[in-house]
C-alpha positions as MATLAB code, in Angstrom:
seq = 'XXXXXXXXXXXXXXXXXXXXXXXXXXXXXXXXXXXXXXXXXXXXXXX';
ca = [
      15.191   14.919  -18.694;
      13.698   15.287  -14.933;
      12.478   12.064  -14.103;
      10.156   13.231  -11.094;
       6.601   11.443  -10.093;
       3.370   13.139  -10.869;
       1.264   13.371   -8.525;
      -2.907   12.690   -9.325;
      -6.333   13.439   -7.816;
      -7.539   10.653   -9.409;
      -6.390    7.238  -10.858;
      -9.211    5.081  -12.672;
      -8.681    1.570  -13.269;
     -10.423    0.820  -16.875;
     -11.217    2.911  -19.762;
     -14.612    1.442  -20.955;
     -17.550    3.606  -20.885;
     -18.174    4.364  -17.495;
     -14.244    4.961  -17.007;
     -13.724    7.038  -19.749;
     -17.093    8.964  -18.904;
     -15.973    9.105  -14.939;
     -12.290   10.647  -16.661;
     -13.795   12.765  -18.726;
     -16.392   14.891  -16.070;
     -13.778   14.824  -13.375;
     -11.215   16.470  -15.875;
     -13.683   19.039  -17.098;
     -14.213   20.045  -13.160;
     -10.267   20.318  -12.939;
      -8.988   17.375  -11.178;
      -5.764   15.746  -12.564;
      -7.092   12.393  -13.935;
      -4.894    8.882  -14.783;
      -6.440    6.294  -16.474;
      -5.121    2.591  -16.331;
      -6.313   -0.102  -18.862;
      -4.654   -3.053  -19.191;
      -6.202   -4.204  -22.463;
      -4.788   -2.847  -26.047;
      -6.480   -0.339  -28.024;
      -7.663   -0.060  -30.381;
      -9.234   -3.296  -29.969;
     -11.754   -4.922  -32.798;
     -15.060   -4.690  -31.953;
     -18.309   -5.769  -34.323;
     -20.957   -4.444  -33.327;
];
């Protein structure tokens, strides 16, 4: 297995709302998105 680096257009740090909505339009307008959260999901939330 090739173990080459990929290259992005555009890393976010943080996939709560407005990261996952920032990932989400930027991938639907073609740019190669990376997300980075440093929490674990799924995560319990009440509420």
């Amino acid at each position: 297995m090739e173990n080459s680096p990929k290259k992005y257009d555009v890393a976010i740090i943080g996939s709560g709302i407005g990261g996952s909505t920032l990932a989400s339009v930027l991938a639907r307008q073609g740019l190669s998105v990376i997300v980075f959260e440093g929490g674990t999901h799924p995560k319990f939330a009440v509420g």
